[in-house]
N, C-alpha and C positions, 0 to 999 in steps of 0.2 A: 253509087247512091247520091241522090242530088243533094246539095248543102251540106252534104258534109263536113266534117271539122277534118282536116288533114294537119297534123303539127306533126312537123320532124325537126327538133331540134340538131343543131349543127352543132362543132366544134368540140364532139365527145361528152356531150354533157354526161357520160357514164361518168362522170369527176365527182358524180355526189357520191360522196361516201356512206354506207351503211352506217354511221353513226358518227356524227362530230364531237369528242372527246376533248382536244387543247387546239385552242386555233388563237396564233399568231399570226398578229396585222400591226404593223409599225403604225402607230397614231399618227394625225396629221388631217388636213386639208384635204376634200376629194377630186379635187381641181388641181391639177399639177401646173407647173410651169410652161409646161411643153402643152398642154390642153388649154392654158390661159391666150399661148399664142397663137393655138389653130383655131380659138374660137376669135379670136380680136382680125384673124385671116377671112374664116370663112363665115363666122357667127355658129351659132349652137347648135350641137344638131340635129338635122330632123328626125332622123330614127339612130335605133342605138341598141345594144345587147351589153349586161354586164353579169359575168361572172368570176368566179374564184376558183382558181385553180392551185391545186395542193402543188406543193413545193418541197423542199427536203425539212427535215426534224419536225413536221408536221405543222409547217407551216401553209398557208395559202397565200397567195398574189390574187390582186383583181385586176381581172383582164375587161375590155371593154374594147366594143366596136362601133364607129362613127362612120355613120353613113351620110354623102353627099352630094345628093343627086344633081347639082348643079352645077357643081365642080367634077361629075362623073371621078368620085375620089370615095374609097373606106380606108380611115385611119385607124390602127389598131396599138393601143396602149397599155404595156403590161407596168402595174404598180406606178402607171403615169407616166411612164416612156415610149416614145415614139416606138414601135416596133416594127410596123411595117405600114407602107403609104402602097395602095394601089389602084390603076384605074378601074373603074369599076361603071357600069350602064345597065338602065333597066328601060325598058319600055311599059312598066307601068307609071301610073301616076304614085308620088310619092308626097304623100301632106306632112306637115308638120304636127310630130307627137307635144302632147298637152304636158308630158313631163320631160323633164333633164334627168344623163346619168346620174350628175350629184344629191338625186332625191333621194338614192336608195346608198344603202350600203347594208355590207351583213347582219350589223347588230340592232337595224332599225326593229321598231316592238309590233304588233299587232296593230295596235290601235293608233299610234303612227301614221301604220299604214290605211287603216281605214277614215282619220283626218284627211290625207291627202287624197284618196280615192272615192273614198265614201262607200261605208256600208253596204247601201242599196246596188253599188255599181259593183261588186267584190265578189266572186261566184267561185265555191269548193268544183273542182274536175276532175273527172278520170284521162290521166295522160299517160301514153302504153307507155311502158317501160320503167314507171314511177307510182308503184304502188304499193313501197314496200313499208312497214311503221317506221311513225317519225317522217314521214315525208308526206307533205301537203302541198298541191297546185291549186294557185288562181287563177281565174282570167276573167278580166276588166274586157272595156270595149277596145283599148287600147294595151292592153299588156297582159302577159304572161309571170304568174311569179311562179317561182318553189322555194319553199321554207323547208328544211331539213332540223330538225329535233331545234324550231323554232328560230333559227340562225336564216337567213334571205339570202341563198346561194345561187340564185338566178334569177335575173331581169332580163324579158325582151320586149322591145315594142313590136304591137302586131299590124299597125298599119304598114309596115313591110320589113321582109328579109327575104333574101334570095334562094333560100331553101324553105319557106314556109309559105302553104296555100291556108287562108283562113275565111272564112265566114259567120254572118251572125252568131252567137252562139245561141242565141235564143231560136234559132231556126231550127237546131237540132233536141228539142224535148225528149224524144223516142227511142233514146239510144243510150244503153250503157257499154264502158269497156271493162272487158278480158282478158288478162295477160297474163303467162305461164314461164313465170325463170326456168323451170325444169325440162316443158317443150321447147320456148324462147320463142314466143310469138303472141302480137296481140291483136285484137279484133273490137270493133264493136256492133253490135248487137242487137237489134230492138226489146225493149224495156221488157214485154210480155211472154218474152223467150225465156230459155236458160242456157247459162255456160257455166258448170260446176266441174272442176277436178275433169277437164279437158273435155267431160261431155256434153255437146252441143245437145238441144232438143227444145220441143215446142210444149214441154212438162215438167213437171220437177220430179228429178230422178228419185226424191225420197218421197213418192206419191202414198204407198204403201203405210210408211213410218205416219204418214199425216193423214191418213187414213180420209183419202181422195181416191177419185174414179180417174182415169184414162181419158183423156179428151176422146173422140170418136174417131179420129185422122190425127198420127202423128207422126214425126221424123225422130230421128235418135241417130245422132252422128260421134265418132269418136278419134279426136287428134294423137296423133302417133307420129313419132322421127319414123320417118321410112328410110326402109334397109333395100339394096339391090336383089337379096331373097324374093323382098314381094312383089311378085309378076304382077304386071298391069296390062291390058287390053288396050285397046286402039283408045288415044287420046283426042279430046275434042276440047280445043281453045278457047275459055274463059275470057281469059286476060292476058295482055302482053305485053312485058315492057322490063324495069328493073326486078319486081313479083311476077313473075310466070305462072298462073292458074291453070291449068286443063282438069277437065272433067272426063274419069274414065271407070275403072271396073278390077277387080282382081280377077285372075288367073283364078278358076277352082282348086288346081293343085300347085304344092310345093311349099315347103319355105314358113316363113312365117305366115304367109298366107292361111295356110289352114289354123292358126294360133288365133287370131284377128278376128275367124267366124266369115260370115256371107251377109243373112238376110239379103236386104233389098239390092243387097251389093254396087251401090252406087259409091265414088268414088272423086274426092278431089287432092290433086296433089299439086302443093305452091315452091316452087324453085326460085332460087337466085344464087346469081356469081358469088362463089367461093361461101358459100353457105349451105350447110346441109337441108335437104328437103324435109318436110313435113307433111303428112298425109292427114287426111281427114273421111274418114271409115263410116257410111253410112247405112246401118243395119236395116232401119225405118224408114224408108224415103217416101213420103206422098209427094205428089208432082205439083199437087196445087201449091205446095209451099217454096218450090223452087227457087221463082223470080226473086224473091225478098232474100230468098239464104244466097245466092250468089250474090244480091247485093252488099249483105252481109260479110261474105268473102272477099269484096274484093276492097275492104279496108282492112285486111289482114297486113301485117306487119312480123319481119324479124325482129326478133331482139337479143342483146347477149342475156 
């Protein structure tokens, strides 16, 4: 799908915890001694990521990464200490972000934050794998947050990182995300669809309860862990790469196969290394709706 928003956060940011209850941070300066001297070395720098990472007795450290496209160097600081210098190159263009690590830290407030960024510029997001209560994402034209039960557990800047493709966000209107801890995968979706309790469709599955009509053409797909029971037909190529998409069919007999049902019996199944597959069961397929659900698909993501 073109303009897409693609964010994959790095470095586990699985770190947010289900709920922050006692968090110990040694007070102090957010500038250490050792960042006083790599900035007096190189100057401040131009992109940067900070987070906190839990520590024993339930404590956190903030960690942070300094990027140097000039010096082809990322400095990495746990609680202000050098931890690791490496060289580092990118071939894109890297500008210089409008904020410093030392803007943020965890206990900064709301409104804080919207002095420094400004209201207008501060956008609520659906980011897969963060949707759980008590956890809220922003994103600026320049940054990335998440606030966890109010606490600012993550900063990045989006003018670059080496695992994150981003674009306007305002280029993407037409799209919400979906994301299932239970299945472990997220997707997003044009606005006018639905994705309810793993079922995909071009309806709302309580049409009935809301006492609606049936569009005249619809699809009706259904996300499922696939098992080696359920036979599949000759596969045909989606997508290739770290998410493996093929488009196939089940087997009429065996297995769980017969459990699942048929209808239209259209079928996609999404693979990756050292992660279990996931199928997507389509009872309902009209064809004209195709192009946009494989677009659809191919912003699918794992998640734990």
């Amino acid at each position: 799908m073109k303009n897409k928003i693609k964010i994959v956060i790095f470095l586990g940011i699985i770190i947010l915890i289900a709920g922050i209850f006692v968090i110990f941070i040694k007070p102090g300066k957010l500038i250490s001694e050792s960042q006083e001297e790599t900035i007096n070395l190189w100057g401040e720098p131009p992109q940067f990521s900070v987070t906190y990472l839990p520590q024993q007795d339930n404590k956190l450290a903030r960690f942070e990464i300094w990027y140097y496209p000039e010096q082809n160097k990322k400095i990495s600081f746990l609680s202000g200490k050098i931890i690791d210098s490496q060289d580092w190159q990118t071939n894109q263009q890297v500008p210089q972000s409008p904020y410093k690590p030392w803007d943020f830290d965890i206990y900064i407030s709301y409104s804080k934050l919207i002095d420094l960024i400004g209201e207008e510029n501060l956008n609520l997001i659906d980011l897969p794998g963060f949707s759980d209560e008590g956890i809220q994402t922003y994103a600026a034209k320049d940054l990335v947050l998440i606030l966890e039960d109010d606490y600012l557990t993550y900063v990045q800047t989006l003018a670059f990182d080496e695992n994150i493709q981003t674009e306007s966000l305002a280029e993407e209107p037409d799209l919400k995300t979906y994301s299932s801890s239970d299945i472990g995968f997220s997707i997003q979706y044009p606005k006018e669809w639905y994705l309810q309790n793993g079922v995909y469709s071009n309806y709302d599955i309580e049409y009935v309860l809301k006492e609606e009509d049936l569009p005249e053409k619809i699809f009706k797909c259904d996300f499922y862990q696939y098992y080696e029971s359920i036979k599949l037909k000759e596969l045909e190529e989606v997508q290739k790469g770290d998410i493996t998409i093929n488009k196939t069919s089940l087997v009429e007999k065996g297995g769980d196969a017969e459990d699942l049902g048929y209808g239209d019996n259209v079928a996609f199944i999404f693979e990756k290394e050292d992660t279990e597959p996931i199928i997507l069961v389509c009872f309902y397929y009209e064809k004209e709706f195709e192009e946009n659900l494989i677009n659809s698909l191919k912003t699918f993501e794992f998640i734990q």
